[in-house]
C-alpha positions in Angstrom: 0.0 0.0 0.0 1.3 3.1 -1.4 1.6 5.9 1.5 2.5 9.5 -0.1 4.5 11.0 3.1 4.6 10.6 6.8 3.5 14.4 7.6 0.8 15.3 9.8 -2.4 17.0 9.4 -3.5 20.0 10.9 -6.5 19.9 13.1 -8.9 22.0 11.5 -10.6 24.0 14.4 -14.1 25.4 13.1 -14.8 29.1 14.3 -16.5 29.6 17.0 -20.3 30.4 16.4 -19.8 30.6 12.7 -19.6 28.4 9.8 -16.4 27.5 7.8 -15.1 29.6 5.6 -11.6 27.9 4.8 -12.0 24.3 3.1 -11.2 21.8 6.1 -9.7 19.0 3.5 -6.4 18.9 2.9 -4.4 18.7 -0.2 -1.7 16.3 -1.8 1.1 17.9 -0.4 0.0 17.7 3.1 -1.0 21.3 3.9 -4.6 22.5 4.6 -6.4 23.6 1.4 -6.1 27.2 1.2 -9.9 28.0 -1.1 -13.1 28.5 0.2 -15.8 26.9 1.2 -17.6 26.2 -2.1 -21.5 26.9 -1.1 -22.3 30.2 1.6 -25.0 31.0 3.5 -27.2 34.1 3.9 -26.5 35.2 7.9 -30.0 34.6 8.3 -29.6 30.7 8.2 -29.0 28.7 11.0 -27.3 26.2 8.9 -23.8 25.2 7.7 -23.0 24.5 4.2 -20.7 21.2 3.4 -17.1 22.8 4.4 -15.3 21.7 1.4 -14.0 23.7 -1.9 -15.5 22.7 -4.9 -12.5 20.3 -6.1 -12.4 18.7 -2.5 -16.5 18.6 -2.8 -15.9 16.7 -6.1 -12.7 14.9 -5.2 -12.5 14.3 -1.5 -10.2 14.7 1.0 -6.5 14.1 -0.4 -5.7 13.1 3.1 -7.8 10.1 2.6 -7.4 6.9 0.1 -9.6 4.9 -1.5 -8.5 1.1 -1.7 -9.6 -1.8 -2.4 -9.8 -4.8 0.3 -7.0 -7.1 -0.6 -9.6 -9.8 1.3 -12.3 -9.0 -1.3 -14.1 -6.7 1.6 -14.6 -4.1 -1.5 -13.5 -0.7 -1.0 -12.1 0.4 2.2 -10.6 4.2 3.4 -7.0 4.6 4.3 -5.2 7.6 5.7 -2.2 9.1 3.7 -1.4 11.6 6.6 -0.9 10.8 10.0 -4.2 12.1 11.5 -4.7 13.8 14.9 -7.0 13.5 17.4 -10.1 15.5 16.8 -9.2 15.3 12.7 -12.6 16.8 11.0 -14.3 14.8 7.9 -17.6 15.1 6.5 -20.0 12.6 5.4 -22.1 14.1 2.5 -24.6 13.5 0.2 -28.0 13.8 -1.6 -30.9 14.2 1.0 -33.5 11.9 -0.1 -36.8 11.6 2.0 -37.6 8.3 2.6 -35.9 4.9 3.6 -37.3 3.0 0.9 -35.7 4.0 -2.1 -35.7 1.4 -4.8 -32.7 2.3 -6.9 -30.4 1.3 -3.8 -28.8 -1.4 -3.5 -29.0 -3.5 0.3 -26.4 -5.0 0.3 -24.6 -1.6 -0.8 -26.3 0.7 1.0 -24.3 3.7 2.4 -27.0 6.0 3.6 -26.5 8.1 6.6 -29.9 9.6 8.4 -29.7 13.3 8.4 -30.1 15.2 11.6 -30.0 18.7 10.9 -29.6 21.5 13.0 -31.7 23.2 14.9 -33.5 20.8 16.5 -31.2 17.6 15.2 -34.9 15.7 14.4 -34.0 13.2 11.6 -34.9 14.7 8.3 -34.4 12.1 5.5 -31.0 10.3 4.8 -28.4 11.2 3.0 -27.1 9.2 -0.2 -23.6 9.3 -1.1 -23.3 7.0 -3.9 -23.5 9.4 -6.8 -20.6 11.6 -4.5 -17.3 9.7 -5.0 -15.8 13.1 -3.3 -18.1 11.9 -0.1 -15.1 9.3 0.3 -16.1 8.4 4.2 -18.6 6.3 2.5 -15.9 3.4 2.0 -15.0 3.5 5.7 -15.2 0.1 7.0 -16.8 -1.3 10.4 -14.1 -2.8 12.7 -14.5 -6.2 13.2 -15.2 -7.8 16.2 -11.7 -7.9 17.9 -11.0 -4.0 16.3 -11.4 -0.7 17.5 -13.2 1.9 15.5 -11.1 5.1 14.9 -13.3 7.7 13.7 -17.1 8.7 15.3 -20.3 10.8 14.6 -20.3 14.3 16.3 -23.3 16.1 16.6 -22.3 18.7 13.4 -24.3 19.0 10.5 -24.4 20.8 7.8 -26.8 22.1 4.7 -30.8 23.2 5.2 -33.9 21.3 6.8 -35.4 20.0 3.7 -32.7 20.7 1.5 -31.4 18.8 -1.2 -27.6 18.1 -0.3 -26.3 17.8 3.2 -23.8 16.4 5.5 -22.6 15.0 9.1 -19.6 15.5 10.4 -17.4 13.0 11.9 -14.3 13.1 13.3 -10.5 11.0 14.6 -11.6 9.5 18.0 -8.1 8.8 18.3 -4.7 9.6 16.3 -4.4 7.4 13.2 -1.2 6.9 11.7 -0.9 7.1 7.6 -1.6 3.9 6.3 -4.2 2.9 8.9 -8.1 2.1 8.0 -10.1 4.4 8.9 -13.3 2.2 10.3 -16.6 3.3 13.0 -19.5 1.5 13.6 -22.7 1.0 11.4 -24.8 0.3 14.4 -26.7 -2.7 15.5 -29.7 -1.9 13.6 -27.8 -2.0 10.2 -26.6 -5.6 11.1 -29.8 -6.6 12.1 -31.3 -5.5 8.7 -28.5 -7.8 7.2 -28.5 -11.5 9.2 -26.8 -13.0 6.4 -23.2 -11.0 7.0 -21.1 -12.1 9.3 -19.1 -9.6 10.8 -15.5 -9.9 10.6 -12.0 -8.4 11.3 -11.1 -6.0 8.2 -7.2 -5.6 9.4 -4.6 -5.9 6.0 -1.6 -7.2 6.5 0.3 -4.2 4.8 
C-alpha cells in the first residue's frame, strides 16, 4: 500500500459560532487547502454549508485513500497523513426523503440519516453513492476484535429540507498514515442484514 509521506495533518478548528469559511480537506502535499468553502449561507440561516471547496467537494479529502480490500471486503478508506485527534471529515450527500428508495442497493447501502440543526430531528438520509468526493462512504466497520477510529459528532451541515447535506465525523483517536479508517454501522444495520457475518477487516500491509 502506497503511503505518499509521513507528515501530519493540521486539526482544523471550526470558528467559533460561525460556519467554515476555509476548506477543512487537505491537499496532496500535506497542507490545509487554502480555497473556500464552495456553497455560503445568507446570515439569516441557522445552517452550515458542506465545508469543502469545490475540487475537495468533487474529489474528497487528499488526506484520505480509497482502496480496495485485498480480502475482497470491497472498497475500504486509508489515511495518507498521520491524523490527529479531533481530525474533521464530513460525510455528504443527496438528501432523499424516505428509507425505501428502490434504486439502492441492500447489500450496498451507504446512507446516513440526516439530523440537521436546529433541532437535530431526523430529516431524510443522506445518499452518497452518486458523490465519489463523499469518500467516508468506503469506511469500514471494525471487526469484532478491532477498535473503530473515527465517530459521529453532533455537526451538521446544509438546510432542513434541502437537497444536499452532510454530518460530520471526526479522529476519536490519532491514526497513523496507512491505517483504516473504520466506526461503527450500528446494531440496527446488522440486524437488517443477518446474512453478514461480521469480521476483522485488518490488511496485512
Amino acid at each position: 500500500m502506497t503511503i505518499i509521506r509521513t507528515s501530519t495533518c493540521s486539526l482544523q478548528k471550526k470558528p467559533h459560532g460561525k460556519p467554515d469559511r476555509q476548506c477543512i480537506a487537505h491537499c496532496s502535499n500535506g497542507f490545509r487547502c487554502p480555497r473556500a468553502v464552495q456553497t455560503s449561507f445568507s446570515t439569516r440561516h441557522k445552517a452550515c454549508p458542506v465545508p469543502y471547496c469545490e475540487r475537495h467537494l468533487k474529489f474528497g479529502d487528499d488526506a484520505l485513500k480509497v482502496y480496495q480490500h485485498p480480502k475482497g471486503f470491497g472498497k475500504i478508506l486509508v489515511a495518507r497523513f498521520n491524523l490527529p485527534k479531533g481530525y474533521r471529515m464530513v460525510y455528504h450527500g443527496l438528501r432523499q426523503t424516505t428509507g425505501t428508495d428502490p434504486h439502492l442497493d441492500p447489500d450496498e447501502d451507504r446512507t446516513l440519516w440526516f439530523y440537521p440543526a436546529p433541532g437535530f430531528e431526523v430529516n431524510g438520509y443522506l445518499d452518497p453513492s452518486p458523490c465519489p468526493g463523499s469518500v467516508l462512504q468506503f469506511a469500514a466497520n471494525g471487526g469484532p476484535q478491532e477498535v473503530a477510529n473515527i465517530r459521529q459528532n453532533d455537526r451538521s451541515f446544509g438546510h432542513r429540507n434541502g437537497s444536499y447535506g452532510g454530518m460530520e465525523y471526526e479522529a476519536s483517536m490519532s491514526i497513523p498514515a496507512g491505517t483504516q479508517l473504520v466506526h461503527n454501522y450500528g446494531s440496527e444495520w446488522w440486524k437488517d442484514r443477518p446474512e453478514l457475518k461480521r469480521s476483522n477487516v485488518g490488511t496485512d500491509s
